[in-house]
C-alpha positions as CSV (number, residue, x, y, z in Angstrom):
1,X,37.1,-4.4,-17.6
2,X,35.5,-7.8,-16.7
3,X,37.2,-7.7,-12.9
4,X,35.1,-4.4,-12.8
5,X,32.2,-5.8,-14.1
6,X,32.8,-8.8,-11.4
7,X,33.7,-6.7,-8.2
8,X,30.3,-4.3,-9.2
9,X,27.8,-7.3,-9.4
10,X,29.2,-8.5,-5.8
11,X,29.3,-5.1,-4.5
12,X,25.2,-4.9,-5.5
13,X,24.9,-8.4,-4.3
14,X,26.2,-7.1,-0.9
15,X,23.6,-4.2,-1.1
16,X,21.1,-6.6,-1.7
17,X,21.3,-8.7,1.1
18,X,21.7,-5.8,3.7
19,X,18.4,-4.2,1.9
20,X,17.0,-7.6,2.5
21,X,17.8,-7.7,5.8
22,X,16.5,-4.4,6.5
23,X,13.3,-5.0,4.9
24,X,12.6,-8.2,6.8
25,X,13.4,-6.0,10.1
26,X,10.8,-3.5,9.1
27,X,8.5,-6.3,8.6
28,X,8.9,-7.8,12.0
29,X,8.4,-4.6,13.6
30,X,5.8,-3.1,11.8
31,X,4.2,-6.7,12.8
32,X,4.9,-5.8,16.7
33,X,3.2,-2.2,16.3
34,X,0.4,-3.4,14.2
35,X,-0.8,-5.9,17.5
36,X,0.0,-3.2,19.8
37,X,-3.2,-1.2,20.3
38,X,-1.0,1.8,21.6
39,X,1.5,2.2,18.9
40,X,2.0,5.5,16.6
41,X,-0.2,5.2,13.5
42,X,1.9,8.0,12.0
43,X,5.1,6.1,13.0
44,X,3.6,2.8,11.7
45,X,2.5,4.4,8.3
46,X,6.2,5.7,7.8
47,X,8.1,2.0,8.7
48,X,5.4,0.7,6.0
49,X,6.5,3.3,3.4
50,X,10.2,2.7,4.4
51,X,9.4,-1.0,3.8
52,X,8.0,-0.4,0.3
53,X,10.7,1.6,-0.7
54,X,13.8,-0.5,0.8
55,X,11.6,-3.3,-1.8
56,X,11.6,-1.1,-4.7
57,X,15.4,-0.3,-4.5
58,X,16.0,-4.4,-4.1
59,X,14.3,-5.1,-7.3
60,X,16.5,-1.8,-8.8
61,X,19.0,-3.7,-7.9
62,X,18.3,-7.2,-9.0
63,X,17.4,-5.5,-12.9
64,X,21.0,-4.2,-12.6
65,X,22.5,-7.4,-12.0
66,X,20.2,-9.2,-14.6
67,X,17.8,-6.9,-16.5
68,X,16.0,-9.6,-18.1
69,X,14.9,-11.7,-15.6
70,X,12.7,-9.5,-14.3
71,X,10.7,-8.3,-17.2
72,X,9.2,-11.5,-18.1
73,X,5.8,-9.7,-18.2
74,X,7.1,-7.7,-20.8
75,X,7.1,-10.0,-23.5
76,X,4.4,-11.0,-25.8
77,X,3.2,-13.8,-26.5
């Protein structure tokens, strides 16, 4: 049960990083449209909802691998 446990956490951690990578892609080029006068607004609006989305399933991710370490807001003082 804990090799399952291990070989899930690295197959996330694998996800991760490729999300990552992807998201830092989008980011580059959505910064190439946004100086380019002619680009696609419609196109450009899509890459930065892609971007946001590719972000949200990152942190999905992260709160699977540790759940608490992202909710640090969520406790009261």
């Amino acid at each position: 049960m804990r090799d399952q446990h291990h070989v899930k956490a690295e197959v996330i951690r694998d996800r991760i990083l490729q999300l990552e990578s992807e998201h830092g892609d989008l980011d580059r080029l959505i910064e190439r449209m946004s100086d380019d006068p002619g680009s696609d607004d419609l196109e450009l609006q899509r890459l930065k909802k892609r971007k946001l989305k590719v972000k949200d399933n990152i942190i999905l991710l992260q709160l699977q691998l540790e759940p608490d370490s992202l909710r640090t807001s969520d406790r009261r003082v």
